[in-house]
N, CA, C, O and CB atoms as a CASP TS submission, in Angstrom:
PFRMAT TS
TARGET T0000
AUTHOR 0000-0000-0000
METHOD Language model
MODEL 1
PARENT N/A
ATOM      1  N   UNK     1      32.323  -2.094  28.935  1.00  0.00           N
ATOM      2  CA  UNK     1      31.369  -2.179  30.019  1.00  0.00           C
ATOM      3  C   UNK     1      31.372  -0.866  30.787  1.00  0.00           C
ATOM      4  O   UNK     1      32.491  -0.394  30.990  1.00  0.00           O
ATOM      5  CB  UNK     1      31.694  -3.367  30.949  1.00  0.00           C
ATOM      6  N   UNK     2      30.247  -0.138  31.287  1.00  0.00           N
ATOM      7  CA  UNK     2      29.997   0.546  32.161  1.00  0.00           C
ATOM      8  C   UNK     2      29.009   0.607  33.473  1.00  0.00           C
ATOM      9  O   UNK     2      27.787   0.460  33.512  1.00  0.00           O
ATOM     10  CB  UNK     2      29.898   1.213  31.563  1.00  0.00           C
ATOM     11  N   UNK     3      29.963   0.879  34.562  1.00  0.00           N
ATOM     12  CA  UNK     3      29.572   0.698  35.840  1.00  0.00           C
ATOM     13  C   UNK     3      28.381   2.020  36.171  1.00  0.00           C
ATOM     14  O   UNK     3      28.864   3.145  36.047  1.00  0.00           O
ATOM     15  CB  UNK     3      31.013   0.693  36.813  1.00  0.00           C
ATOM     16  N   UNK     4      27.059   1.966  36.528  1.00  0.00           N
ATOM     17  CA  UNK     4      26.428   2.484  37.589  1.00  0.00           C
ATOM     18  C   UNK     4      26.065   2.719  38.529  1.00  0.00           C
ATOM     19  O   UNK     4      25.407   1.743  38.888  1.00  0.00           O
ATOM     20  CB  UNK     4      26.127   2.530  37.661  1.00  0.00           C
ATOM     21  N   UNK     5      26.046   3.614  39.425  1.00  0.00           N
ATOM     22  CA  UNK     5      25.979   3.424  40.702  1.00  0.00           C
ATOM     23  C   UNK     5      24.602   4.321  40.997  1.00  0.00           C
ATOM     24  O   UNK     5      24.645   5.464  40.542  1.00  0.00           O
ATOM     25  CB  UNK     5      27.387   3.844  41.455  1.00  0.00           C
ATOM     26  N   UNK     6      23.516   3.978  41.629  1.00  0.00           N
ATOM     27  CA  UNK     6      22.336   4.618  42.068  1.00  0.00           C
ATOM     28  C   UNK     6      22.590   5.430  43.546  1.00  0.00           C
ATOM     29  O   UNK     6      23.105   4.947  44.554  1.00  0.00           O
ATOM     30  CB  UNK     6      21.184   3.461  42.173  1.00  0.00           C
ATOM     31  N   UNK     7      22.280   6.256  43.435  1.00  0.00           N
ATOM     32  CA  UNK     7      23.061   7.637  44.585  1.00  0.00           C
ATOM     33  C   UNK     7      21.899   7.403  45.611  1.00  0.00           C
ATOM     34  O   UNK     7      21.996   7.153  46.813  1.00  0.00           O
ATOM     35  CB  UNK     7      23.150   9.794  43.854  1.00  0.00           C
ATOM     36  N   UNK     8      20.731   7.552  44.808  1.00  0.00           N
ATOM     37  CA  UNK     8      19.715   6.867  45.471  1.00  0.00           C
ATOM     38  C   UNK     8      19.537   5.726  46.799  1.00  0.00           C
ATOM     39  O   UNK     8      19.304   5.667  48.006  1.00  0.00           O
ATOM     40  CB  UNK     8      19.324   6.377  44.526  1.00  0.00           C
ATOM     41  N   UNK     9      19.752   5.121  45.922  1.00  0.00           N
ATOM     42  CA  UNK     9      19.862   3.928  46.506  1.00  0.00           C
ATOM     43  C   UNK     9      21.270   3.380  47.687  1.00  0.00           C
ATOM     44  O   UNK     9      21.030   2.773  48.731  1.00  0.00           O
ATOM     45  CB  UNK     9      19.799   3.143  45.256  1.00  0.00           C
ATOM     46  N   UNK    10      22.011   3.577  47.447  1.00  0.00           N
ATOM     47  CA  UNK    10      23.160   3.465  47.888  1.00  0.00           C
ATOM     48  C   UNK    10      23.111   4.208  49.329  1.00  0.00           C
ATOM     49  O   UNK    10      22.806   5.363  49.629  1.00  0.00           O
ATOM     50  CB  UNK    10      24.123   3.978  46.866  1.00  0.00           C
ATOM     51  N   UNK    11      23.646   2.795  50.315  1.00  0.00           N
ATOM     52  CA  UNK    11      23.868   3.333  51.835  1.00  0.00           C
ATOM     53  C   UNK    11      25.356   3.534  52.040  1.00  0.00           C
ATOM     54  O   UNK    11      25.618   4.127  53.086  1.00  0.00           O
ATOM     55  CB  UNK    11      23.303   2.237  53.029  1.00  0.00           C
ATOM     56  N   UNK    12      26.136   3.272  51.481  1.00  0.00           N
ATOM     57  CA  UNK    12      27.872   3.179  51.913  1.00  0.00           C
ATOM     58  C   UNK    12      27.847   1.821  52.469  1.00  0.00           C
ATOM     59  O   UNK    12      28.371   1.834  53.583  1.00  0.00           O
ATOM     60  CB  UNK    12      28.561   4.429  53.232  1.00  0.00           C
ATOM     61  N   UNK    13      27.479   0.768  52.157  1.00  0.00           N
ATOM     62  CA  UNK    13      27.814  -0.444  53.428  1.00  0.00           C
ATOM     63  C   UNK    13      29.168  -0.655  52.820  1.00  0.00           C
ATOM     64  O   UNK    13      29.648  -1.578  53.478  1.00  0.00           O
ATOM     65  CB  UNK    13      26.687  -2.141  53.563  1.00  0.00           C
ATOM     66  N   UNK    14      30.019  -0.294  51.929  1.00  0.00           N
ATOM     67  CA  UNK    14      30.888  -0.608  51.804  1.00  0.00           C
ATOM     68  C   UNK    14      31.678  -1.942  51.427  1.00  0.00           C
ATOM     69  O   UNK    14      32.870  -2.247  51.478  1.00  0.00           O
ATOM     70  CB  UNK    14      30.983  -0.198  52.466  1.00  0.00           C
ATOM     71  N   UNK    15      30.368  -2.698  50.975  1.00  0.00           N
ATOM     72  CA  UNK    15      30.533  -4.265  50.012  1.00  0.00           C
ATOM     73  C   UNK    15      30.866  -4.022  49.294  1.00  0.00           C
ATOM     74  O   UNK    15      31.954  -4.576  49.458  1.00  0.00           O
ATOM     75  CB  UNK    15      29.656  -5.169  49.525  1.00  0.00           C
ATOM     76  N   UNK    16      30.982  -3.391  48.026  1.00  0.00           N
ATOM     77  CA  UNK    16      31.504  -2.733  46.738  1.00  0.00           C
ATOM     78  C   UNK    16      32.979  -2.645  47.113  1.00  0.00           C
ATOM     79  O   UNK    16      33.798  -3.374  46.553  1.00  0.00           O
ATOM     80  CB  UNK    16      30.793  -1.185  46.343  1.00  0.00           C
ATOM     81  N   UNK    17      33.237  -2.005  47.796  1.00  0.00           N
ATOM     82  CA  UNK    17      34.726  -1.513  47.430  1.00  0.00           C
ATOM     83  C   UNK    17      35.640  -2.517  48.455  1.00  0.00           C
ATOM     84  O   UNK    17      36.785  -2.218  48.792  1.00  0.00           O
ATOM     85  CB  UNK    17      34.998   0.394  47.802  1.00  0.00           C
ATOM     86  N   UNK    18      34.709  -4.186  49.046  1.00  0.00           N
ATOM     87  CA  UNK    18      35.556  -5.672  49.648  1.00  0.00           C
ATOM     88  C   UNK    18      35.761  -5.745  48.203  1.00  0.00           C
ATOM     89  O   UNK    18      36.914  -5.641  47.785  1.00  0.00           O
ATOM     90  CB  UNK    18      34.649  -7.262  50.630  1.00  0.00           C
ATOM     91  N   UNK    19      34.411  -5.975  47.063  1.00  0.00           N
ATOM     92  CA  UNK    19      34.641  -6.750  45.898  1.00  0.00           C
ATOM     93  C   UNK    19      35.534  -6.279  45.112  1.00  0.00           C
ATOM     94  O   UNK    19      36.339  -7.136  44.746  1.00  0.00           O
ATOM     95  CB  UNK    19      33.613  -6.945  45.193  1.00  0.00           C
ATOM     96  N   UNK    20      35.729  -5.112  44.658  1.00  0.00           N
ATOM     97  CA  UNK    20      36.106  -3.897  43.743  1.00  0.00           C
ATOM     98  C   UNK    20      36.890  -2.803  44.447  1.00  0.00           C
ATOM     99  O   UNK    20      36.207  -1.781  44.387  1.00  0.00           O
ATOM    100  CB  UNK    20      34.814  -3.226  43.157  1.00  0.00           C
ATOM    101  N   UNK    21      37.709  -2.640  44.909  1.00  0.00           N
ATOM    102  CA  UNK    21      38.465  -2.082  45.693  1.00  0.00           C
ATOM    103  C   UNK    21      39.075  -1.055  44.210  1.00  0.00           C
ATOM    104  O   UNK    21      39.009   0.170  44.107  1.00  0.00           O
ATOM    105  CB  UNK    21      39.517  -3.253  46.687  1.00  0.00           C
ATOM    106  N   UNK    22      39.515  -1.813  43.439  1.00  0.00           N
ATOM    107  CA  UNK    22      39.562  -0.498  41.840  1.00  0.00           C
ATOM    108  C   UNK    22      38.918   0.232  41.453  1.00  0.00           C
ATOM    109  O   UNK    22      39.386   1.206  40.864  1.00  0.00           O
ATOM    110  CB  UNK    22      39.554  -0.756  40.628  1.00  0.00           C
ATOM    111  N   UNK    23      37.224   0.022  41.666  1.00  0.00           N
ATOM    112  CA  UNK    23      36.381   0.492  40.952  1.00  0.00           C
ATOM    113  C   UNK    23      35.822   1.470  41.800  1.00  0.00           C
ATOM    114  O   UNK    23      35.713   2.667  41.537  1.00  0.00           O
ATOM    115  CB  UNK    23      35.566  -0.419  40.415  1.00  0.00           C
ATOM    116  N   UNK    24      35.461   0.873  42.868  1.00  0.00           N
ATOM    117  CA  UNK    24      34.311   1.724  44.108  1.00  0.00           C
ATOM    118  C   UNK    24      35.283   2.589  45.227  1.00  0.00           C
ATOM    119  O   UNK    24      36.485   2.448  45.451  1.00  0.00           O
ATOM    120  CB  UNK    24      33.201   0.288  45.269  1.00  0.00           C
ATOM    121  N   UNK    25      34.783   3.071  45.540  1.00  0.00           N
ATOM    122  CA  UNK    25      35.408   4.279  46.794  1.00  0.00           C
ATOM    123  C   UNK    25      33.992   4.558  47.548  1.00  0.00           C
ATOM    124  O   UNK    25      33.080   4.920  46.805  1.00  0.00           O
ATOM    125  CB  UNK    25      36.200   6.124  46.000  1.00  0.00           C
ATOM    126  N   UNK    26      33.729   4.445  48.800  1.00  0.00           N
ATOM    127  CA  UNK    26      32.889   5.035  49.610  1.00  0.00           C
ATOM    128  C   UNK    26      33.401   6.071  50.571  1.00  0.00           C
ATOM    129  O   UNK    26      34.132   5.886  51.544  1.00  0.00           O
ATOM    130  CB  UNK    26      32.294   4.097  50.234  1.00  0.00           C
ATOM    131  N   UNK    27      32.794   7.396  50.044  1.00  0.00           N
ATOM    132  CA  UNK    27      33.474   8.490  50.986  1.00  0.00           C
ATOM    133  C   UNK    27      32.710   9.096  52.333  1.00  0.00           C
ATOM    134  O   UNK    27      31.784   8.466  52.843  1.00  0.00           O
ATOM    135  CB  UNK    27      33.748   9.737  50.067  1.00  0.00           C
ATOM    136  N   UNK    28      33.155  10.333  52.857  1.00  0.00           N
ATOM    137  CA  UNK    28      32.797  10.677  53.820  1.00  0.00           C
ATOM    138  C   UNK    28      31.031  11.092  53.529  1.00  0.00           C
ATOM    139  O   UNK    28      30.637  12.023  54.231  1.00  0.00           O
ATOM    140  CB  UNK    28      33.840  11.701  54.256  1.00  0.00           C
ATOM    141  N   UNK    29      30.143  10.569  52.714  1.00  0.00           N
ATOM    142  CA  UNK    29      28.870  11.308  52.127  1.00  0.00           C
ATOM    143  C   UNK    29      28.162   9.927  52.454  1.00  0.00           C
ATOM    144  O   UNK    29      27.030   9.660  52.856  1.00  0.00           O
ATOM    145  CB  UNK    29      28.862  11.990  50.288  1.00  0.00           C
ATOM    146  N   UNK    30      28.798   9.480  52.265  1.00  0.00           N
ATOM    147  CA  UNK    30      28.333   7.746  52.375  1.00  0.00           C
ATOM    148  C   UNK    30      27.747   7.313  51.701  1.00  0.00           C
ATOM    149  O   UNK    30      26.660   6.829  52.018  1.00  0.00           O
ATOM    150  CB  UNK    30      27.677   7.216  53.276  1.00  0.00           C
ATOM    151  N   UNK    31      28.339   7.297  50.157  1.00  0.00           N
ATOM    152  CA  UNK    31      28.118   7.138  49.116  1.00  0.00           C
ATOM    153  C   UNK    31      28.901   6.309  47.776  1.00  0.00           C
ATOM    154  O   UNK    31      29.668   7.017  47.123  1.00  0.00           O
ATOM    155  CB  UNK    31      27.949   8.144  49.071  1.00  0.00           C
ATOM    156  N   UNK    32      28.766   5.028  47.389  1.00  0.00           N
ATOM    157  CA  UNK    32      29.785   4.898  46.530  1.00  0.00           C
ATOM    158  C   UNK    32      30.095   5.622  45.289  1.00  0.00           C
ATOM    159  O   UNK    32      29.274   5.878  44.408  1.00  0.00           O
ATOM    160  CB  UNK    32      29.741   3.852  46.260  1.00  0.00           C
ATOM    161  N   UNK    33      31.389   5.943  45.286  1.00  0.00           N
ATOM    162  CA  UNK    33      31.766   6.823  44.050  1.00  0.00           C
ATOM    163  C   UNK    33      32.730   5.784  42.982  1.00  0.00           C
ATOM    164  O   UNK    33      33.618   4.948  43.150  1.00  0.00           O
ATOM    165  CB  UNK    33      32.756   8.345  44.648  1.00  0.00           C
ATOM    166  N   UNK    34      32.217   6.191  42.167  1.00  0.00           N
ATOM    167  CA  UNK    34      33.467   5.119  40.920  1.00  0.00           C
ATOM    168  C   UNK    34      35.028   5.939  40.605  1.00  0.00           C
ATOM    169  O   UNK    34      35.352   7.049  40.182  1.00  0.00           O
ATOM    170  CB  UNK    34      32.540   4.974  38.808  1.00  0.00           C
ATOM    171  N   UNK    35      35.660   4.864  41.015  1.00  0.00           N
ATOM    172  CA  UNK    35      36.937   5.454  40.309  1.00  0.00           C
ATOM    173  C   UNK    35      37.359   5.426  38.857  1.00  0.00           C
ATOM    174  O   UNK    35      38.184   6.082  38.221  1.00  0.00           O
ATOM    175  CB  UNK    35      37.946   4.897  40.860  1.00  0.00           C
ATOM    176  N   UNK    36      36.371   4.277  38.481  1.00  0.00           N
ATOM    177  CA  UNK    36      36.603   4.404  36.905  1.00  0.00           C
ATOM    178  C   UNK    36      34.870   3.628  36.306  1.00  0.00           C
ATOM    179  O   UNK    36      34.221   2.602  36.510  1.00  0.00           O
ATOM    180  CB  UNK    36      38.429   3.224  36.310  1.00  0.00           C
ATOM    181  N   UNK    37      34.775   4.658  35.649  1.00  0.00           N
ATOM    182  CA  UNK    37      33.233   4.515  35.142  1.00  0.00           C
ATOM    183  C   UNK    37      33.190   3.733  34.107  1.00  0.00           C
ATOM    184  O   UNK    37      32.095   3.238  33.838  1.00  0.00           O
ATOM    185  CB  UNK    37      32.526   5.774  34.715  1.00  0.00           C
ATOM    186  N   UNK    38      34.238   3.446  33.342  1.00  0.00           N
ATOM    187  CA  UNK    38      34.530   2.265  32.555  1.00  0.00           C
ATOM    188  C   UNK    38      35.538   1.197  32.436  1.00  0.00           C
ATOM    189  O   UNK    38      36.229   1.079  31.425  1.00  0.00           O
ATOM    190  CB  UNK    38      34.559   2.615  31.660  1.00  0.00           C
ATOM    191  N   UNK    39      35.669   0.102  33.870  1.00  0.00           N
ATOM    192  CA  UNK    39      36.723  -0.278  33.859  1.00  0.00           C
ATOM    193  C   UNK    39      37.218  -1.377  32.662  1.00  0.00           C
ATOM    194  O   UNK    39      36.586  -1.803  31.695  1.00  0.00           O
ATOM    195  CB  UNK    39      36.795  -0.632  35.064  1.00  0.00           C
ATOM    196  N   UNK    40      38.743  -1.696  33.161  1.00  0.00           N
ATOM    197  CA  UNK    40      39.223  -2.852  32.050  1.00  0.00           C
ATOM    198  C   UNK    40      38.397  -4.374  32.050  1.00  0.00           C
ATOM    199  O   UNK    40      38.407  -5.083  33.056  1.00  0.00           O
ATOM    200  CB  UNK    40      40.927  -3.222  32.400  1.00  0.00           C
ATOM    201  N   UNK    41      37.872  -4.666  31.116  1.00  0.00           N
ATOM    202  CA  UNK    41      37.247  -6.556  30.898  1.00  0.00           C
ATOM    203  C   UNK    41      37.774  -7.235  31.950  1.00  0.00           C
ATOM    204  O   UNK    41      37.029  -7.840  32.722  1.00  0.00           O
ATOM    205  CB  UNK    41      37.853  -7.578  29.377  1.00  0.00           C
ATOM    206  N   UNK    42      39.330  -7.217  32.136  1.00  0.00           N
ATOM    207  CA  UNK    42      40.150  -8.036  33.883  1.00  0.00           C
ATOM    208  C   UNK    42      38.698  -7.901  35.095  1.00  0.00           C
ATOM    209  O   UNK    42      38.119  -8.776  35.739  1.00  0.00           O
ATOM    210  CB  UNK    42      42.118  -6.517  34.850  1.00  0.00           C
ATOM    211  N   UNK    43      38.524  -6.665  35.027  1.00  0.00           N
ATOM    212  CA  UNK    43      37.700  -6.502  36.263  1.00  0.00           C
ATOM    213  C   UNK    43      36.514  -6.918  36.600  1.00  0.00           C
ATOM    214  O   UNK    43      36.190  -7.031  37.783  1.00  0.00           O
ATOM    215  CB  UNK    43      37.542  -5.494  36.472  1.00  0.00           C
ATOM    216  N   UNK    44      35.430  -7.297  35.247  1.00  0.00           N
ATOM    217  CA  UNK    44      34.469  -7.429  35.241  1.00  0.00           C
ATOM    218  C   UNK    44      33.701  -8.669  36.173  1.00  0.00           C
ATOM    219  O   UNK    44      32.480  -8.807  36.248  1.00  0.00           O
ATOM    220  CB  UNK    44      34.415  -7.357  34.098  1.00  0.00           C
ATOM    221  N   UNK    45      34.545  -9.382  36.741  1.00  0.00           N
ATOM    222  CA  UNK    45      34.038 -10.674  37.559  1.00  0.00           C
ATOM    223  C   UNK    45      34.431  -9.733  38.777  1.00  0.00           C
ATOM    224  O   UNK    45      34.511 -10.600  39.647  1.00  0.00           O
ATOM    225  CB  UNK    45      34.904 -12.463  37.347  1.00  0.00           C
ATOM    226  N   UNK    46      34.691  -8.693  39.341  1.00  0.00           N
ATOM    227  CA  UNK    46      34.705  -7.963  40.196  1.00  0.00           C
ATOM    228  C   UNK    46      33.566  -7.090  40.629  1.00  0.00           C
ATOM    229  O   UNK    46      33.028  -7.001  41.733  1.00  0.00           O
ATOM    230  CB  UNK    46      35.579  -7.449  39.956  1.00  0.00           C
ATOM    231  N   UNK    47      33.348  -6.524  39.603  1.00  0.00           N
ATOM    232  CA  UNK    47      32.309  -5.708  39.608  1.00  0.00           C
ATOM    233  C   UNK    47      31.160  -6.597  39.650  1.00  0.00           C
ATOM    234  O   UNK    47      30.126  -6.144  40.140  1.00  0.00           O
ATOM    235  CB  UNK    47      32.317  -4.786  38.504  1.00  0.00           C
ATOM    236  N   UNK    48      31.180  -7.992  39.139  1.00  0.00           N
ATOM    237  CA  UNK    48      29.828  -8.980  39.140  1.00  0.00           C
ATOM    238  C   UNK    48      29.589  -9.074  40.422  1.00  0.00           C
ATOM    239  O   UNK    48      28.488  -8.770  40.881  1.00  0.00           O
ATOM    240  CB  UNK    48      29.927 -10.500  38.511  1.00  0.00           C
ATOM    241  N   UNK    49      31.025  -9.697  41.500  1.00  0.00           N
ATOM    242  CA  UNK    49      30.821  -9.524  42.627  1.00  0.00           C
ATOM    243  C   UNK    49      29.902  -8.686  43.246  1.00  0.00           C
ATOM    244  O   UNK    49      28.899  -8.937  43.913  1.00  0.00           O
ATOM    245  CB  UNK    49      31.690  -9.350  42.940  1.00  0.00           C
ATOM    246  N   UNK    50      30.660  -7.171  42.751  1.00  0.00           N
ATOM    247  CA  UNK    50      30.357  -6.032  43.941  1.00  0.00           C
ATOM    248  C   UNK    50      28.754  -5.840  44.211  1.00  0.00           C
ATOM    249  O   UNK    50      28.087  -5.663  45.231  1.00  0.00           O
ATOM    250  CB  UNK    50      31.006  -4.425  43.441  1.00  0.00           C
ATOM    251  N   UNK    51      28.338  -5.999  42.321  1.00  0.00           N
ATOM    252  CA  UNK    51      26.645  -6.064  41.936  1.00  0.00           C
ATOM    253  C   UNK    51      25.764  -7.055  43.278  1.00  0.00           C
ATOM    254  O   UNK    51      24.975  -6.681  44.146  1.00  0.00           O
ATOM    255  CB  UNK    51      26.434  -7.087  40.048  1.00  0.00           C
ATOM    256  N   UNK    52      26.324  -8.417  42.954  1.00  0.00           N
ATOM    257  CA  UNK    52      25.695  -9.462  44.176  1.00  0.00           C
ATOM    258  C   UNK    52      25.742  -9.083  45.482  1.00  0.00           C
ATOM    259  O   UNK    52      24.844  -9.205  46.314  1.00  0.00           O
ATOM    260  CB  UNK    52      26.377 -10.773  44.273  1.00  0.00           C
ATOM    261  N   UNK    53      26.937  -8.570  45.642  1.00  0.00           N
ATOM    262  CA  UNK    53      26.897  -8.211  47.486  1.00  0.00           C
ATOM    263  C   UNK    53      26.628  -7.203  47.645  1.00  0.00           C
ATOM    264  O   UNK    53      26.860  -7.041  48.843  1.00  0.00           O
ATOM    265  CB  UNK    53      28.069  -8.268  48.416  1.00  0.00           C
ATOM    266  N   UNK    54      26.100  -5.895  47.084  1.00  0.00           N
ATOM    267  CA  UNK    54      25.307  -4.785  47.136  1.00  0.00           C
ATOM    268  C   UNK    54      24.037  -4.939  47.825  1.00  0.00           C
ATOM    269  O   UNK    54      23.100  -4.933  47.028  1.00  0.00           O
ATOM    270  CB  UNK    54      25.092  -4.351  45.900  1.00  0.00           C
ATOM    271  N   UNK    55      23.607  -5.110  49.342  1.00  0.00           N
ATOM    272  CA  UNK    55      22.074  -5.176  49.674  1.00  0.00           C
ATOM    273  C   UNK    55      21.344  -4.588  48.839  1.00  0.00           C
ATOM    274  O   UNK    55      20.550  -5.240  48.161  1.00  0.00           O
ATOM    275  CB  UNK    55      21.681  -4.645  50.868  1.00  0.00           C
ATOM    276  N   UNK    56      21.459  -3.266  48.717  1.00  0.00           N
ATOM    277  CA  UNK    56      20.602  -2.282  48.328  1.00  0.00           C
ATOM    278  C   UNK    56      20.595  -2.633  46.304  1.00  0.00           C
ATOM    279  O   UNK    56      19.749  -2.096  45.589  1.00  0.00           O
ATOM    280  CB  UNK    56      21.360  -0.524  49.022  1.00  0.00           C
ATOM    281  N   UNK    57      21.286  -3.238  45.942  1.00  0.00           N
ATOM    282  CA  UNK    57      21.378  -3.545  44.433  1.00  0.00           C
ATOM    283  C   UNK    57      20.990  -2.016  43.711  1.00  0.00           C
ATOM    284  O   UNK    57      20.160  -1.599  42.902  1.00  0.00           O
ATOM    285  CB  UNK    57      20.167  -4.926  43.954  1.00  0.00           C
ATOM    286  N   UNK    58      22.087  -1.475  44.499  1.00  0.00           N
ATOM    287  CA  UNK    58      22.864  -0.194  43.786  1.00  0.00           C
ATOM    288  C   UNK    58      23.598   0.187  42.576  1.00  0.00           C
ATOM    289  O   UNK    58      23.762   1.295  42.066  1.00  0.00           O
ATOM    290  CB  UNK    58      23.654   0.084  44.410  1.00  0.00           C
ATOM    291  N   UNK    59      24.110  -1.290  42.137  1.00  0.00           N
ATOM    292  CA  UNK    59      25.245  -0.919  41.160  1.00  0.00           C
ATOM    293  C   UNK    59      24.165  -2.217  40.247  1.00  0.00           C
ATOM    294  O   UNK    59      23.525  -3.235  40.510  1.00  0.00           O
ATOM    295  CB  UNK    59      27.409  -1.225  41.723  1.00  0.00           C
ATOM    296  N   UNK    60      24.579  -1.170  38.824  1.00  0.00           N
ATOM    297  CA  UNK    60      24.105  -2.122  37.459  1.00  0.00           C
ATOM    298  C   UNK    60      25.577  -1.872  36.325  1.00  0.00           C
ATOM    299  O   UNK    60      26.512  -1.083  36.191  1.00  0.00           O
ATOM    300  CB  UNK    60      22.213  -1.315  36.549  1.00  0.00           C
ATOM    301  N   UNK    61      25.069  -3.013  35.736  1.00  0.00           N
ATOM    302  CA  UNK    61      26.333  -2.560  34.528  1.00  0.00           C
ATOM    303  C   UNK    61      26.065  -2.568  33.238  1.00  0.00           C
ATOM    304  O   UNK    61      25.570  -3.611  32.812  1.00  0.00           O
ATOM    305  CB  UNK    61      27.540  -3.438  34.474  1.00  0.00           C
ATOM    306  N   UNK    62      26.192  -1.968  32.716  1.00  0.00           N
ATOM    307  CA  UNK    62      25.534  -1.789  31.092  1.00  0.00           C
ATOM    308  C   UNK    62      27.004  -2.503  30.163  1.00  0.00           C
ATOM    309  O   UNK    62      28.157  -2.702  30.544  1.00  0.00           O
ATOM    310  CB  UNK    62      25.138   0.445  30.551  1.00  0.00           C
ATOM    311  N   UNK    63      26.422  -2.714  29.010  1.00  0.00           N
ATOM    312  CA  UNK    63      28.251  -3.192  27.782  1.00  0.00           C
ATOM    313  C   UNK    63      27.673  -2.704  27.075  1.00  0.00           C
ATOM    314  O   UNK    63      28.098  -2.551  25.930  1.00  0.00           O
ATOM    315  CB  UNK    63      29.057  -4.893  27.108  1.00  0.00           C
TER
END
């Protein structure tokens, strides 16, 4: 699986990294950044999370 994140799109609200605290990082740009652009299968009900609570439906995930 691989995580996307739209730079675009993306405000920093910082829902991503309640759900995914492994995956997402929101920095001083206010922007989520991935810590791992392809995480482990464990995570993937994480990242489903982070997808749903994203207002802006910033993050997609490709397999």
């Amino acid at each position: 699986m691989k995580v996307v994140v739209d730079l675009k799109l993306c405000e920093g609200n910082q829902r991503c990294m309640e759900a995914a605290p492994e995956v997402f990082d929101v920095r001083e740009d206010d922007k989520a950044h991935l810590l791992m652009e392809r995480p482990p299968e464990s995570l993937r009900e994480k990242v489903k999370l982070a997808m749903r609570m994203c207002p802006r439906q910033a993050i997609t995930l490709e397999d």
